[in-house]
FITORPA-744050 format. One line per 5 residues: for each residue x, y, z of C-alpha. Coordinates in steps of 0.02 Angstrom, whole numbers, padded with zeros to 5 digits. Each point is the difference from the previous one (the first is absolute). Layout:
N
X/Y/Z  ...;
% end
This chain:
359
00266/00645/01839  -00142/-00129/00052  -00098/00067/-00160  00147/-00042/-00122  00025/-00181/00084;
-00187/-00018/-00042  00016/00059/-00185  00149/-00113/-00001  -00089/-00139/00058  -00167/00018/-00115;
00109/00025/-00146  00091/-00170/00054  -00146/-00082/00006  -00081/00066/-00175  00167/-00017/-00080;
-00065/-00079/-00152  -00148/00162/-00036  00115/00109/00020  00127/-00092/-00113  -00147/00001/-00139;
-00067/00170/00037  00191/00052/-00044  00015/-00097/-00146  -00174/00042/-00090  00053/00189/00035;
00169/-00012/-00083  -00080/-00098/-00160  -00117/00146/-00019  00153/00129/00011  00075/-00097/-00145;
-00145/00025/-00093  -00037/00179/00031  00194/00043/-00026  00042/-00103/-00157  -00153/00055/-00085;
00067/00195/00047  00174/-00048/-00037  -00060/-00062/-00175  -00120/00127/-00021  00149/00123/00020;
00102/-00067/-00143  00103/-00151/00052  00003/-00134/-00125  -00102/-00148/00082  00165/-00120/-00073;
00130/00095/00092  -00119/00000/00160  00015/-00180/-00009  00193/-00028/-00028  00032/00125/00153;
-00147/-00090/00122  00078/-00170/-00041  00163/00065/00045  -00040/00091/00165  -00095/-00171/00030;
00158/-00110/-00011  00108/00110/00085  -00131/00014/00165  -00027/-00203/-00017  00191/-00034/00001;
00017/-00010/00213  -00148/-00113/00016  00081/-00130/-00076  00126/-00043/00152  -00158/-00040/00071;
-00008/-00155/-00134  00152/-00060/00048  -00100/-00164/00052  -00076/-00020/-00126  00120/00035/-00131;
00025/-00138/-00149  00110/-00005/-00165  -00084/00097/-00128  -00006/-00115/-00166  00007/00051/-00173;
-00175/-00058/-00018  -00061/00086/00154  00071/00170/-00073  -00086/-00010/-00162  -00166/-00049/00086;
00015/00151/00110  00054/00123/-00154  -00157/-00055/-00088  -00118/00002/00142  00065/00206/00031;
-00026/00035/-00183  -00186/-00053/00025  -00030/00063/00162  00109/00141/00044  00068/00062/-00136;
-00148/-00007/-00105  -00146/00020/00154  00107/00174/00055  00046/00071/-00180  -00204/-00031/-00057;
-00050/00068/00159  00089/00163/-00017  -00048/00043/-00164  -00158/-00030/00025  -00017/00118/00152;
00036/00158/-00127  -00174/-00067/-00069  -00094/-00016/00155  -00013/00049/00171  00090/-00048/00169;
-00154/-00038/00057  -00048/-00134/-00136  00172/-00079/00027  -00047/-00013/00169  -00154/-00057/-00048;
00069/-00143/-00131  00102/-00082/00141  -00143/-00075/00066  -00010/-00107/-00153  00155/-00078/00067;
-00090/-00141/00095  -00140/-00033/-00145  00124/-00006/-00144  00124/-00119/00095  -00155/-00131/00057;
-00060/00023/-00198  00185/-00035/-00052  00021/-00171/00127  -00127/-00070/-00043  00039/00000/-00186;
00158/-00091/00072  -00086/-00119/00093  00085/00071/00180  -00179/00046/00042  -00160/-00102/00012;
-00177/00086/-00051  -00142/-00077/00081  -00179/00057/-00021  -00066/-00115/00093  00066/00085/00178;
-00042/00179/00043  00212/00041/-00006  00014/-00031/-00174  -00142/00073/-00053  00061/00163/00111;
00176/-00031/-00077  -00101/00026/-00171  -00080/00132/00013  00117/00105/00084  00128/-00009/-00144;
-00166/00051/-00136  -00038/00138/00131  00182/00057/00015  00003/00013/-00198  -00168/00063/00001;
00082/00169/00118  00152/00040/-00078  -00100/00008/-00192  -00138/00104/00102  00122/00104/00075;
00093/00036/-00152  -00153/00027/-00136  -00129/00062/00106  00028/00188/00062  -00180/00045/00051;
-00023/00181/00094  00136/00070/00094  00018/-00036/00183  00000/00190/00061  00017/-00029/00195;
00174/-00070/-00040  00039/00150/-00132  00089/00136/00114  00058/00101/-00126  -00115/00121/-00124;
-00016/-00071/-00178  00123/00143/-00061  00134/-00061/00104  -00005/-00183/-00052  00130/00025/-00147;
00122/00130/00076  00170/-00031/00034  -00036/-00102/00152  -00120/-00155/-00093  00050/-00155/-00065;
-00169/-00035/-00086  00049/00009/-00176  -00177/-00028/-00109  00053/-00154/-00111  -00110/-00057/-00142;
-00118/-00163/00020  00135/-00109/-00100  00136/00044/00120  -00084/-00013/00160  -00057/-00208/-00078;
00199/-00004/-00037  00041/00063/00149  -00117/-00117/00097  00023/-00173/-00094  00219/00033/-00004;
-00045/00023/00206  -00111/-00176/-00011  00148/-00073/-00099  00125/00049/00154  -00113/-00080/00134;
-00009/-00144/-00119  00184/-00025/00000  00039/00036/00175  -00135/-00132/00028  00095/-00137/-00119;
00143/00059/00132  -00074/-00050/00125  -00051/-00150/-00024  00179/-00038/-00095  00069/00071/00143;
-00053/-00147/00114  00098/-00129/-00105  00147/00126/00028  00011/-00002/00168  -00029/-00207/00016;
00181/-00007/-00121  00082/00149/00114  -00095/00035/00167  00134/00140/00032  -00135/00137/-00023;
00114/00163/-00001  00108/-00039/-00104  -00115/-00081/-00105  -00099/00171/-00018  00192/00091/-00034;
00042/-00113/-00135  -00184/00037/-00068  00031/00178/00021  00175/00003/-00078  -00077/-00094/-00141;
-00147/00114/-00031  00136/00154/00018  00083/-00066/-00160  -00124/-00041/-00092  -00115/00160/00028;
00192/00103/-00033  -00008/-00090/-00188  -00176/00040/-00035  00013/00161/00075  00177/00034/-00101;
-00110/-00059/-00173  -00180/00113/00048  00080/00135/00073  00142/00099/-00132  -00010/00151/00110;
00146/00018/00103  -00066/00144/00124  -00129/-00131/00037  00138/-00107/00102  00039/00176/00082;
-00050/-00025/00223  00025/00162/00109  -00046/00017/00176  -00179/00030/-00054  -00147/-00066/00001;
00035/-00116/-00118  00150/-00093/00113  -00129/-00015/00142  -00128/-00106/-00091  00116/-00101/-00066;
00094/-00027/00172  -00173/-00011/00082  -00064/-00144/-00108  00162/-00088/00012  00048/00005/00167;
-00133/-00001/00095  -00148/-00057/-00096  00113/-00161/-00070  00114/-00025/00152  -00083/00063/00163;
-00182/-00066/-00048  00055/-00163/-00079  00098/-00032/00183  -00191/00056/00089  -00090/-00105/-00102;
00124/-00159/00014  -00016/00018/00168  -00185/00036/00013  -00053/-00150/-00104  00112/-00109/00116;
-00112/00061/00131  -00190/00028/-00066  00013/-00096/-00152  -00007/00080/-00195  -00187/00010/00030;
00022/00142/00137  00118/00093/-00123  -00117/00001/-00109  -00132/00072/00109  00086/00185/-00019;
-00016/00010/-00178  -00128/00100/-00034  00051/00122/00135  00146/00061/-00115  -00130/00049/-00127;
-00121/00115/00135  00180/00077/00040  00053/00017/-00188  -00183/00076/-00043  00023/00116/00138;
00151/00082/-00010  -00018/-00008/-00190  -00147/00134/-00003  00091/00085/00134  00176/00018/-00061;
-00022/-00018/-00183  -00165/00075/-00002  -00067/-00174/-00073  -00162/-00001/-00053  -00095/-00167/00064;
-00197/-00065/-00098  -00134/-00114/00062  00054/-00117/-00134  00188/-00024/00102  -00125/-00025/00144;
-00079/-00137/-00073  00131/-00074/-00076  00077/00008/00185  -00142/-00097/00081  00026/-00140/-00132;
00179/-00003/00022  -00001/00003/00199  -00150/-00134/-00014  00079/-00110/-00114  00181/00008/00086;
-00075/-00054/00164  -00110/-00119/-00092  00147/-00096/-00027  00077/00015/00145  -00153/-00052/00079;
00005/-00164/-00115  00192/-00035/00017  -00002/-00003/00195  -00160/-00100/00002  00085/-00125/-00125;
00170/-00001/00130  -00126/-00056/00134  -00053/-00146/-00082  00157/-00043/-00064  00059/00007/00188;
-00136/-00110/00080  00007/-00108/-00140  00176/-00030/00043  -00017/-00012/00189  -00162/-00121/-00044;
00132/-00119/-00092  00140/-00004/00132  -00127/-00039/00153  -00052/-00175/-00156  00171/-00012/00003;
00022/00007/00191  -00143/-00112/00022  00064/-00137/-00105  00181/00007/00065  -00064/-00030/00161;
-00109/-00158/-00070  00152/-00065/-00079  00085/00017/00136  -00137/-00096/00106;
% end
């Protein structure tokens, strides 16, 4: 009994790690089982429509919890948020799945860690972020997004030998029944990897669009429902247009239906609520910490389960990625420091010379 209360209590107290731990484990399940459930035959359009719609549905009780913040929705609002999940859900999540049946889990995993670079790259075009050579953050800020790049087009061009302490299977067994690691030519593996580019890209422009969103309506759930709900109808009308087939709207209680509930339910609704509450805690800089952890879990049970076979090139597209990504997390929390001293410098002047006045 004393030994539980003591697990108890040390999981109390590392609530947040084991909060991320959690999260970066789930993210590399939905890798490893959309890519199967892809692999297997489901349209990557009708994966989509059925995510989105699992996501709603599990989203729908949090938003009693907004009851605080709740405000009239506008007309204006509405259309802002119906373009902003075209961009970033509906196309981030319809690019990313199709592009999965060109690539690997792994490499999805991978491309995530682009995430960070692409939004700084994307801000700063904007103006919402400042580049400054001249201090060591910036110049970290910098080169971390080149670096990040750098990774993802090493890791998808550059194969190199085989990495056979991670190959557990004999080379005969690698296409049986078993394998997802369907040989695609060069062309469709640079498809596969620039449509998986163009998703981060998106879901970074949501993102940052994302921040204006919630100054207009700070009511988070529901603001991610309404996003959701939007994104369902709009990936239902491209995915009523692409996909003619109607066996491929068919769901049993397969494989097929667990993906599809995993992603949505507990990949959208259970880790958004984790991180929400983890970034209230640690900060979005902590969050992003775990990345890369997703991708060492992804790689692993990739070669393991779906007989995946990893090169040197993924490894050193890896390094550059992993560098680069905490390159600019390096840079950004530096830059918050600043920003925070600079801030307390200015209300101590402004302390000082109330009290003068005052004198």
């Amino acid at each position: 009994m004393k030994s539980l209360l003591g697990c108890m209590a040390i999981l109390e107290k590392h609530k947040p790690y084991v909060a991320m731990l959690f999260i970066q484990f789930v993210y590399a399940g939905m890798a490893l089982l959309s890519k199967a459930a892809i692999s297997k035959g489901m349209s990557p359009y009708v994966f989509v429509v059925y995510r989105q719609t699992f996501a709603s549905l599990a989203l729908s009780p949090f938003a009693l919890f907004d009851s605080k913040h709740a405000a009239p929705l506008s007309c204006n609002l509405l259309c802002k948020l119906f373009l902003i999940s075209l961009v970033g859900l509906t196309a981030s999540s319809n690019l990313y799945y199709v592009s999965i049946n060109y690539t690997s889990a792994t490499f999805a995993a991978a491309s995530t860690n682009t995430v960070p670079s692409i939004t700084f790259i994307m801000a700063a075009l904007i103006g919402m972020e400042s580049i400054s050579i001249k201090h060591m953050h910036g110049v970290a800020k910098i080169l971390g997004s080149v670096l990040s790049l750098s990774g993802a087009i090493v890791f998808a061009l550059v194969k190199g030998p085989p990495l056979h302490f991670m190959n557990w299977y004999p080379e005969n067994q690698n296409q049986n029944s078993h394998s997802l690691t369907t040989v695609h030519s060069k062309g469709d593996c640079i498809k596969g990897s620039l449509m998986m580019l163009s998703a981060n890209t998106a879901w970074s422009l949501w993102l940052i669009l994302q921040g204006f969103a919630v100054k207009q309506y700070p009511a988070k759930f529901r603001l991610t429902i309404l996003q959701c709900f939007f994104s369902f109808i709009q990936s239902a009308i491209l995915a009523v247009v692409v996909e003619r087939n109607p066996s491929a709207w068919r769901l049993g209680w397969d494989f097929h239906l667990l993906s599809v509930a995993y992603c949505g339910v507990i990949v959208t609704a259970i880790c958004y609520w984790l991180q929400v509450c983890t970034i209230e805690t640690k900060g979005p800089v902590f969050t992003a910490m775990f990345t890369p952890l997703a991708l060492v879990i992804t790689a692993i049970f990739s070669a393991l389960c779906w007989k995946e076979t990893l090169h040197w090139g993924s490894i050193g597209g890896t390094i550059l990625l992993v560098v680069g990504l905490y390159s600019v997390l390096w840079g950004k929390k530096k830059e918050g420091v600043k920003v925070e001293n600079r801030e307390a410098e200015q209300a101590k002047a402004e302390t000082r010379l109330e009290c003068i006045i005052q004198h």
